[in-house]
C-alpha positions as CSV (number, residue, x, y, z in Angstrom):
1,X,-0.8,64.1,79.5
2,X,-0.3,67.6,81.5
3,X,-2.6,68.0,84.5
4,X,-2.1,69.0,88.0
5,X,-4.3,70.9,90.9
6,X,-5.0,74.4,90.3
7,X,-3.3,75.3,92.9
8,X,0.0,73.5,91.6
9,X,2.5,73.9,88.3
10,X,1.6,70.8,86.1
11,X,4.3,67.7,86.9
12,X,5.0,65.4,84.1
13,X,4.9,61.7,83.9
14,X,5.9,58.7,82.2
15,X,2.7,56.6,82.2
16,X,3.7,52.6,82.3
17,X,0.9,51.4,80.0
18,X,-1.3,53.3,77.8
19,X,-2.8,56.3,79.0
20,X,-6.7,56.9,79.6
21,X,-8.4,58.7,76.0
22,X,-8.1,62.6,76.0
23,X,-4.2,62.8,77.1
24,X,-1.0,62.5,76.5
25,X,2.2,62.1,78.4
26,X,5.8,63.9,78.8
27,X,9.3,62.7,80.0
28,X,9.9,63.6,84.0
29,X,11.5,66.3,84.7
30,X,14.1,63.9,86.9
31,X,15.3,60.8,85.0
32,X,16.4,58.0,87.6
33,X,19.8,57.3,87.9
34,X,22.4,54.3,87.5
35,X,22.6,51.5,85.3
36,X,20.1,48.7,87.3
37,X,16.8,51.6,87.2
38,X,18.1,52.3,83.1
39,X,17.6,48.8,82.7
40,X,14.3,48.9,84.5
41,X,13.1,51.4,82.3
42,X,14.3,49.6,79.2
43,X,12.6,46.7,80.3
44,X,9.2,48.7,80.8
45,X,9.7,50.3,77.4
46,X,9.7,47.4,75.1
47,X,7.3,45.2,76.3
48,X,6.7,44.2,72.6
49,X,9.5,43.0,72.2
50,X,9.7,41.0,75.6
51,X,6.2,39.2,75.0
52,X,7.8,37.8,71.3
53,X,10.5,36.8,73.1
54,X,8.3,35.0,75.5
55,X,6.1,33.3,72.5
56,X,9.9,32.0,71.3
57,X,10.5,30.5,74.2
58,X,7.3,29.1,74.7
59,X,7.6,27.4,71.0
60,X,10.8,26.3,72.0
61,X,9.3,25.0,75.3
62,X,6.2,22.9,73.5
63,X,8.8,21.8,70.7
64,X,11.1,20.3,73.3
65,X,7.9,19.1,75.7
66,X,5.9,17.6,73.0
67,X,7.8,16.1,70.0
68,X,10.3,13.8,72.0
69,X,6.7,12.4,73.5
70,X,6.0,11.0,69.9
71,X,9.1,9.7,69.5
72,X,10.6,6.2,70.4
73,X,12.9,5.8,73.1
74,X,16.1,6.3,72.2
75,X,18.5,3.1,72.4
76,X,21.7,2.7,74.4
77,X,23.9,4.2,71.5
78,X,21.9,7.3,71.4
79,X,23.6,10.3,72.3
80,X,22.6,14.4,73.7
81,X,24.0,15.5,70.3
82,X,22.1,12.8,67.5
83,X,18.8,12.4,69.5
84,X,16.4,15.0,70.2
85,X,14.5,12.9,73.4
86,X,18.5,12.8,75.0
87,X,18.6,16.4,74.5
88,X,15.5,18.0,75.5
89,X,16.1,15.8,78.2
90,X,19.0,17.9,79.0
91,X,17.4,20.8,78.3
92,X,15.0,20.6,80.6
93,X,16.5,18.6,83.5
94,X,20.1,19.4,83.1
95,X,20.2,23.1,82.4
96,X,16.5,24.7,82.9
97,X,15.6,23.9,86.2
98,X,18.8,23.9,88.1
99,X,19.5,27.5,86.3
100,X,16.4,29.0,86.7
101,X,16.6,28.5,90.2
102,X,20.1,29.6,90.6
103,X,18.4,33.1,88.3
104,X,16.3,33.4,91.3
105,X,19.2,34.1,93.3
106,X,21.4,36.3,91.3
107,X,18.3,38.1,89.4
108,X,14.8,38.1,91.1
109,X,12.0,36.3,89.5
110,X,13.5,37.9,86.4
111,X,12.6,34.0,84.4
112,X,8.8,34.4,85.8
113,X,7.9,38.1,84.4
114,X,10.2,37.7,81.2
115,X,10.8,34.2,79.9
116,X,8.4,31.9,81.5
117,X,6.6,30.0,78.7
118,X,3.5,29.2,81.5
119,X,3.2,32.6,82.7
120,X,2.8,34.3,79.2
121,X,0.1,31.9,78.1
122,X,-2.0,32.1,81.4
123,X,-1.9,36.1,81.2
124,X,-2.6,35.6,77.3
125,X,-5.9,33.7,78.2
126,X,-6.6,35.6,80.8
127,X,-6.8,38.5,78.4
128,X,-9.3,37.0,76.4
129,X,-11.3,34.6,78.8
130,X,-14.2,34.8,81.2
131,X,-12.5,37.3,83.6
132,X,-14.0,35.8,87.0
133,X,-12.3,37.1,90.4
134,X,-10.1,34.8,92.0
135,X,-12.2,32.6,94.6
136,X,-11.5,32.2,98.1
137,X,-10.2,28.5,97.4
138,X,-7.5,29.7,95.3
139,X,-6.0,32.6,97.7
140,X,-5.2,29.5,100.2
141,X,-1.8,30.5,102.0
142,X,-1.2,26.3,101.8
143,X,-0.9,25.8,97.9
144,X,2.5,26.7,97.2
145,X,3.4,23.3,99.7
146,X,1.0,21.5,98.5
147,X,1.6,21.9,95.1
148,X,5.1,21.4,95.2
149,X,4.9,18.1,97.4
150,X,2.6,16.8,94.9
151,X,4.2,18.0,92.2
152,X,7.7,16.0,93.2
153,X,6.1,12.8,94.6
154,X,3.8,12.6,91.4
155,X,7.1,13.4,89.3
156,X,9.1,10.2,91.0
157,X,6.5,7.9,90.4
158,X,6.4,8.3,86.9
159,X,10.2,9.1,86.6
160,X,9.7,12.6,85.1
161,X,13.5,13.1,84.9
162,X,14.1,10.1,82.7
163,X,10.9,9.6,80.3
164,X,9.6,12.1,78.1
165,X,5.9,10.9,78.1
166,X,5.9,12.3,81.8
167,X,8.0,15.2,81.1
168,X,5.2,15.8,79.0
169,X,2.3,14.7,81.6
170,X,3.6,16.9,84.7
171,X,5.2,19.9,82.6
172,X,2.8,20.3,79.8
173,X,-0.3,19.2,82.0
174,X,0.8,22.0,84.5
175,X,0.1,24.7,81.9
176,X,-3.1,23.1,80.5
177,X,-3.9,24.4,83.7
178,X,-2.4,27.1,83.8
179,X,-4.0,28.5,80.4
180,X,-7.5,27.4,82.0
181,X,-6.9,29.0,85.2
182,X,-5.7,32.2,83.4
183,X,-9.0,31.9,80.6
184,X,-11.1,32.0,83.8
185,X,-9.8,33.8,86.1
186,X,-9.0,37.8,86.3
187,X,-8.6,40.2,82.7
188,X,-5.1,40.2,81.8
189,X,-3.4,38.8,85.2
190,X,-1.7,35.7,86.2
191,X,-3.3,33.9,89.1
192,X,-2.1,30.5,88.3
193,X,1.6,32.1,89.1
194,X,0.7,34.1,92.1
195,X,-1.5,31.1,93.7
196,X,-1.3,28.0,92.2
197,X,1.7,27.2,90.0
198,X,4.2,24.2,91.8
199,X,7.0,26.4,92.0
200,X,5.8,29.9,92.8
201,X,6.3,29.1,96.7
202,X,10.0,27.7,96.1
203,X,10.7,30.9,93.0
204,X,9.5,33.4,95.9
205,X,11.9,32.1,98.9
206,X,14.9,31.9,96.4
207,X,14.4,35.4,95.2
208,X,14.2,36.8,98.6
209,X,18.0,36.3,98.5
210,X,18.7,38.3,95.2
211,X,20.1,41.7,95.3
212,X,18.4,43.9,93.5
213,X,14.8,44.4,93.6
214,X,12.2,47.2,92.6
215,X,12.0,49.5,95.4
216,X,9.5,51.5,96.4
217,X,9.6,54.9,98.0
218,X,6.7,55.7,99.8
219,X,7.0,59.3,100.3
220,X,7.3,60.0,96.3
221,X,4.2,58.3,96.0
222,X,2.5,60.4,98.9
223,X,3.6,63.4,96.7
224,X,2.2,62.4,93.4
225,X,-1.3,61.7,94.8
226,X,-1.2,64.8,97.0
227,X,-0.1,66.7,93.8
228,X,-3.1,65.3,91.7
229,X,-1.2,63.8,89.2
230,X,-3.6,61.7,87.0
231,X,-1.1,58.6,85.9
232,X,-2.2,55.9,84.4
233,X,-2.6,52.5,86.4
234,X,0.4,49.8,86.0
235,X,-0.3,46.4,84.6
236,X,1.0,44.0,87.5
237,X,0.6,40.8,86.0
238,X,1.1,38.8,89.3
239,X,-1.3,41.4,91.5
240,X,1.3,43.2,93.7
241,X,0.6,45.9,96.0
242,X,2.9,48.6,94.5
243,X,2.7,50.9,96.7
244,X,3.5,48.8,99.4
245,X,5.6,46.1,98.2
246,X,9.3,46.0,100.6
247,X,10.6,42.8,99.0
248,X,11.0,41.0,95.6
249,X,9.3,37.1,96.6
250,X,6.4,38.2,94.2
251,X,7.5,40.5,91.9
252,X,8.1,39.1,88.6
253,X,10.8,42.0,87.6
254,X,9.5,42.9,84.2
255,X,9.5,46.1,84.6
256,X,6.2,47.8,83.9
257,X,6.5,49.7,87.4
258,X,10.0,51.0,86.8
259,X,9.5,55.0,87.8
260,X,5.9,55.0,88.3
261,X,5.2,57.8,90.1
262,X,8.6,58.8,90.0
263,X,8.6,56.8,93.2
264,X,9.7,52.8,92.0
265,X,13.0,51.7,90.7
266,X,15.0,49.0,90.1
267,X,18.0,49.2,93.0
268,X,20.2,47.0,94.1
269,X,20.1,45.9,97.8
270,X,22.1,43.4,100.4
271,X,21.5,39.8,99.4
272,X,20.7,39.5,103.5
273,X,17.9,43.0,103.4
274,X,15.0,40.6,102.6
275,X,15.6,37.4,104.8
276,X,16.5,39.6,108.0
277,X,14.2,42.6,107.6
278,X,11.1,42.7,105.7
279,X,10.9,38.5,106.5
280,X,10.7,39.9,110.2
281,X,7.3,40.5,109.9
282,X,5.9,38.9,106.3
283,X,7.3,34.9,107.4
284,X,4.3,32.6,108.0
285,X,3.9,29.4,109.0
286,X,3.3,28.0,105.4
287,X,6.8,29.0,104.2
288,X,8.2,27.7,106.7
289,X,6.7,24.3,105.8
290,X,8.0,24.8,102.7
291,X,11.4,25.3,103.7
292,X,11.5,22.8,106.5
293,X,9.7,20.1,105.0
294,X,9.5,20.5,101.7
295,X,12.8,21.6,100.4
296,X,14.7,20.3,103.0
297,X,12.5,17.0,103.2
298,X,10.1,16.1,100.6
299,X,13.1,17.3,97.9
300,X,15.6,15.0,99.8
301,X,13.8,12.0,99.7
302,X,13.0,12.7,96.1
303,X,16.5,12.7,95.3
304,X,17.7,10.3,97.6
305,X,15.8,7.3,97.0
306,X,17.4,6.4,93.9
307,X,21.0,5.4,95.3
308,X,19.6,4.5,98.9
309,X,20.8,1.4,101.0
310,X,17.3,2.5,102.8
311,X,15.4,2.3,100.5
312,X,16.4,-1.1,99.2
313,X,16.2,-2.2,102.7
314,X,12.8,-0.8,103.1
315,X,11.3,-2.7,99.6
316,X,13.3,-5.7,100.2
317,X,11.6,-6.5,104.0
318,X,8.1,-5.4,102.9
319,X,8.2,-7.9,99.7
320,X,9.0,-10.7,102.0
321,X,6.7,-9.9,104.6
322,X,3.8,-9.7,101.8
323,X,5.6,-13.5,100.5
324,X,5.5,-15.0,103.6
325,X,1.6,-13.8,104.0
326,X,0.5,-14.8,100.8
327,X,-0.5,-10.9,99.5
328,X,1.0,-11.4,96.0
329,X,-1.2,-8.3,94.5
330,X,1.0,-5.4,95.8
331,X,4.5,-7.3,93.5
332,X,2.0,-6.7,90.3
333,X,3.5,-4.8,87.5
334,X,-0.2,-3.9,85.6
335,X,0.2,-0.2,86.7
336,X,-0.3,2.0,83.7
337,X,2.8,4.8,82.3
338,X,0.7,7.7,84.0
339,X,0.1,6.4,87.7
340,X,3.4,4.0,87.8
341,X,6.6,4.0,85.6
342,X,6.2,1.2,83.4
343,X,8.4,1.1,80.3
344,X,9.1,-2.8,79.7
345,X,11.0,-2.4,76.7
346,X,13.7,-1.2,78.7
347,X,13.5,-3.0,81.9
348,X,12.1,0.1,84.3
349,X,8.6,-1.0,85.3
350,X,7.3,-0.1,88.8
351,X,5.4,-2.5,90.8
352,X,2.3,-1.1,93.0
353,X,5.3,-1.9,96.1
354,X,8.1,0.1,94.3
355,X,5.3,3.0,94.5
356,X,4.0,2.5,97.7
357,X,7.7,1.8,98.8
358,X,9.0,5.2,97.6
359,X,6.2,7.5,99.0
360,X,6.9,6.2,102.2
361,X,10.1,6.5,101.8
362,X,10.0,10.4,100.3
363,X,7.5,10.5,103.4
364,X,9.8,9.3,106.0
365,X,12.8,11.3,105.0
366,X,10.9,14.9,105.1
367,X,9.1,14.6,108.7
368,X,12.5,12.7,109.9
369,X,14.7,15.2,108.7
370,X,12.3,18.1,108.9
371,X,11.0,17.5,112.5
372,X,14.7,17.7,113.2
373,X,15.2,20.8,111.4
374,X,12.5,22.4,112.8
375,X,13.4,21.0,116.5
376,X,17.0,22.9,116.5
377,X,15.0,26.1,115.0
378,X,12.9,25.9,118.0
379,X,15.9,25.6,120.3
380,X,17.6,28.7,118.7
381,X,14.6,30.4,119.2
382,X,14.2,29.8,122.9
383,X,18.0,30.2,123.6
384,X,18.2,33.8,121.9
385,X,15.0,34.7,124.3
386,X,11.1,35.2,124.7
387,X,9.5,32.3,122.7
388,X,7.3,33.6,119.8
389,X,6.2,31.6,116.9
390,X,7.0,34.3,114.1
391,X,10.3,34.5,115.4
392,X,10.6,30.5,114.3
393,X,9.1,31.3,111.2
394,X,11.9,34.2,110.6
395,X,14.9,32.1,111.9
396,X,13.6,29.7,109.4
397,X,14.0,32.0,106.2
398,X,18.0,31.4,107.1
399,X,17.9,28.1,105.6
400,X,16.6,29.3,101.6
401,X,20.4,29.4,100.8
402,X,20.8,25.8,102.3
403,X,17.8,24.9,101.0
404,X,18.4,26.3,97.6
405,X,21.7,25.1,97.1
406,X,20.3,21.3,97.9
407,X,17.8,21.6,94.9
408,X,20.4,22.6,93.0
409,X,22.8,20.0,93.6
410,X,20.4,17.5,93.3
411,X,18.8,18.4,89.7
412,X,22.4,18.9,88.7
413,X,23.1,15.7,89.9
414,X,21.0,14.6,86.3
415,X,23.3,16.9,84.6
416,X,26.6,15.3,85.6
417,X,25.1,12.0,84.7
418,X,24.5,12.7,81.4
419,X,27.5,14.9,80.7
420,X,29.3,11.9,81.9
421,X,27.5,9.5,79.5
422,X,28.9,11.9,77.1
423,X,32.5,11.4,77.6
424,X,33.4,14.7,79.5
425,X,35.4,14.3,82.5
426,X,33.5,15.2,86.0
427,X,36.3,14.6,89.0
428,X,36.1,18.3,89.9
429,X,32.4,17.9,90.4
430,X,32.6,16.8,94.6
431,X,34.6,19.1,94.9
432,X,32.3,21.7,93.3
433,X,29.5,20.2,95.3
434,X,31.6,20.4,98.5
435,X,32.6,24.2,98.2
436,X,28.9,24.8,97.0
437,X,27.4,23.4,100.2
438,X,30.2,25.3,102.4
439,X,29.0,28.1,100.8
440,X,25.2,27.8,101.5
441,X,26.4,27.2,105.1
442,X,28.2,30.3,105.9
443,X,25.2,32.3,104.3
444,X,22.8,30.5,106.3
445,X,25.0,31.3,109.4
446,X,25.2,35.5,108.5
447,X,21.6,35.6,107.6
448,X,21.1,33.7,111.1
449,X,22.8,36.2,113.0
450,X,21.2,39.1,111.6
451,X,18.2,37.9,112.6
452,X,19.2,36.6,115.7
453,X,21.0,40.0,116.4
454,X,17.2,41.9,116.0
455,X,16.4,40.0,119.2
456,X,18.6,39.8,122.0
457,X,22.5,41.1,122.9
458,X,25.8,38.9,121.7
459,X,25.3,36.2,124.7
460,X,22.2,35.2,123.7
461,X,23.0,35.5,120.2
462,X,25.9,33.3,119.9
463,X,24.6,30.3,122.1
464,X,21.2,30.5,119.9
465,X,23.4,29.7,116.8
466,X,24.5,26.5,118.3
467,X,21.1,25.0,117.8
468,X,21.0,26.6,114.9
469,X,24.3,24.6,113.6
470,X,22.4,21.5,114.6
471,X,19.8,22.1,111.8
472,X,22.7,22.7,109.2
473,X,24.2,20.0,110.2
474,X,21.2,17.4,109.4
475,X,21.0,18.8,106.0
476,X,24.9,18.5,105.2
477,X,24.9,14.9,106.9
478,X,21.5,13.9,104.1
479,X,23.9,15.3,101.8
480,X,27.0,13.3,102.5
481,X,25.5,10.2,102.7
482,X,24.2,10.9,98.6
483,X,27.6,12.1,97.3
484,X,30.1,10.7,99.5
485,X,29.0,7.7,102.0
486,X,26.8,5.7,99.9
């Protein structure tokens, strides 16, 4: 499609999607440069082929989800390699999660815009449902928390890691709702994943980290639109501002921006840009829940409660205080598979105590740990200067690689268990934890002190990251007590 002012030469454009009727397109006369905006472009070119990849994976995904659910449990003797329920159990606890998550990291939300099996069957029906705009209710700034609190709590108490009934319950029933989110809401766009979906919140504070991202030059896109340049309009699943967009939490890298306008390209950038810069001004109070709270709490207690002298402790006193009053009701095991674990043949059944035990458990750990978190945050703040609440809220992005690192370790926590059920030797794997969590320190530290540096001179700086320590050092001591002290 050729067309410019009258006053202007024509410029030529690669259009993203199809162009309006009555035009056509030509190549740029500038081709971007380097190999991360070639891939971009390659990406944008062959979305066919991306959305059969993404109908693969999500047969894959329902095979794995839905045909160990109508199987019987496997025995004692069953193994990942001669039973399917043992290895789609692996599949999805030992490799997907804890490697999606580390994907955030090294690639952007690359999983979301090219594999995800959820967000290619909401934007499927949303392409041929109802097409409703997105209600006030669902743009809520608190549903990424909320959902993944939930989400984990609900996922203990019917011990989604270890049955695939309620693998099948919290995994497929979150994209039943996704596909009828999708077939009523927008034409073609995913508002499940940008509003609603458990782990958009946690994908989007991961990714922030990543280094590369599509960036945006503002100035090429002044000069397109002052040039007149009729291009055709990009199809942004997750509803980005383009022209705007600094960082990569929402973007779902699939590339159907790459060079529009001859002004957006995929580029790499410092892992620390995103945390320290652009978080300067876009942190709210809701992401730092998130990390504070629910990464950091609600996440720890989930994982913690299993091996915990606490909680023991905790169940043990209550069911004698209930004996000694007579209140026999809360020992009952009646609770069905879908509100309490209960699997009988094999000795796991959770009584209404075991539930109530654990939520207050998972409860106690995130506002004890958290409040502490959030206390030493606080104290940074105020050391490095004037107190202002979105300067808490920035400090706080330091913590994703803490924070990400601890989900990590504890979902790969089901991995080692059941390579180690398989015979493979796991003695380096403390160690591995123990360089992993050193790691996630040190980059919590830098990406402190480039923040802290935006406020105040090297005095200021340096005592503000003593506080700062204090939080890490909460979140390595929860650690410890998991993989070394217990």
């Amino acid at each position: 499609m050729k067309t410019g002012s009258p006053q202007r030469p024509p410029q030529r454009v690669i259009p993203i999607v199809a162009a309006p009727s009555g035009g056509a397109s030509c190549p740029p006369e500038r081709q971007p440069r380097g190999l991360l905006a070639l891939t971009g472009n390659w990406l944008r070119d062959h979305g066919g082929l991306l959305r059969k990849l993404q109908w693969a994976v999500v047969l894959v995904y329902g095979f794995l989800l839905i045909v160990p659910a109508c199987l019987d449990l496997p025995d004692d003797a069953a193994r990942m390699w001669n039973n399917l329920t043992i290895f789609a159990q692996f599949v999805f606890w030992g490799i997907w999660w804890p490697f999606v998550l580390l994907s955030m990291v090294l690639f952007g939300r690359l999983w979301c815009g090219v594999l995800c099996p959820e967000g290619a069957l909401s934007e499927w029906a949303a392409r041929k449902g109802m097409g409703r705009p997105i209600p006030r209710w669902m743009r809520w700034g608190g549903w990424p928390f909320v959902a993944f609190v939930l989400t984990t709590v609900y996922g203990q108490l019917v011990s989604v890691y270890q049955y695939p009934k309620a693998a099948l319950l919290v995994l497929g029933g979150s994209t039943v709702a996704a596909v009828i989110v999708g077939f009523i809401y927008t034409r073609g766009k995913r508002a499940w994943c940008r509003h609603l979906c458990p782990v958009n919140g946690v994908f989007g504070l991961l990714s922030k980290l990543a280094p590369m991202h599509y960036r945006v030059d503002e100035a090429a896109w002044k000069r397109s639109q002052d040039q007149r340049q009729r291009v055709a309009s990009v199809d942004c699943a997750p509803l980005q501002p383009l022209r705007h967009m600094q960082g990569g939490s929402g973007c779902h890298m699939c590339g159907r921006c790459s060079d529009h306008r001859s002004a957006i390209t995929l580029a790499s950038r410092p892992m620390s840009d995103e945390v320290v810069r652009v978080a300067e001004k876009e942190a709210d109070g809701w992401q730092t829940a998130l990390i504070v709270y629910g990464l950091l709490g609600v996440a720890m207690g989930a994982f913690h409660w299993t091996v915990s002298p606490w909680f023991v402790w905790l169940k043990q006193t209550t069911a004698e205080w209930l004996v000694d009053h007579d209140i026999m009701w809360p020992l009952d095991t009646d609770a069905p598979w879908w509100l309490l674990t209960h699997y009988p043949m094999h000795n796991d059944v959770f009584s209404w105590l075991d539930g109530a035990s654990l939520i207050a458990y998972v409860a106690a750990t995130a506002l004890a740990l958290g409040s502490g978190i959030l206390l030493s945050l606080a104290l940074a703040v105020r050391t490095a200067g004037q107190w202002q609440t979105q300067r808490l809220h920035h400090l706080a992005q330091a913590l994703i690689p803490l924070a990400g690192c601890g989900v990590f370790l504890g979902l790969s926590a089901l991995t080692v268990t059941l390579l180690k059920a398989e015979g493979y030797g796991m003695h380096w794997v403390n160690d591995a934890r123990l360089a992993l969590l050193a790691g996630a320190n040190l980059w919590a530290l830098r990406l402190a002190g480039g923040i802290l540096a935006r406020w105040s001179g090297r005095p200021a700086r340096y005592l503000a990251l003593l506080p700062f320590c204090g939080a890490l050092a909460l979140v390595d001591c929860a650690w410890g007590f998991m993989f070394w002290w217990w």
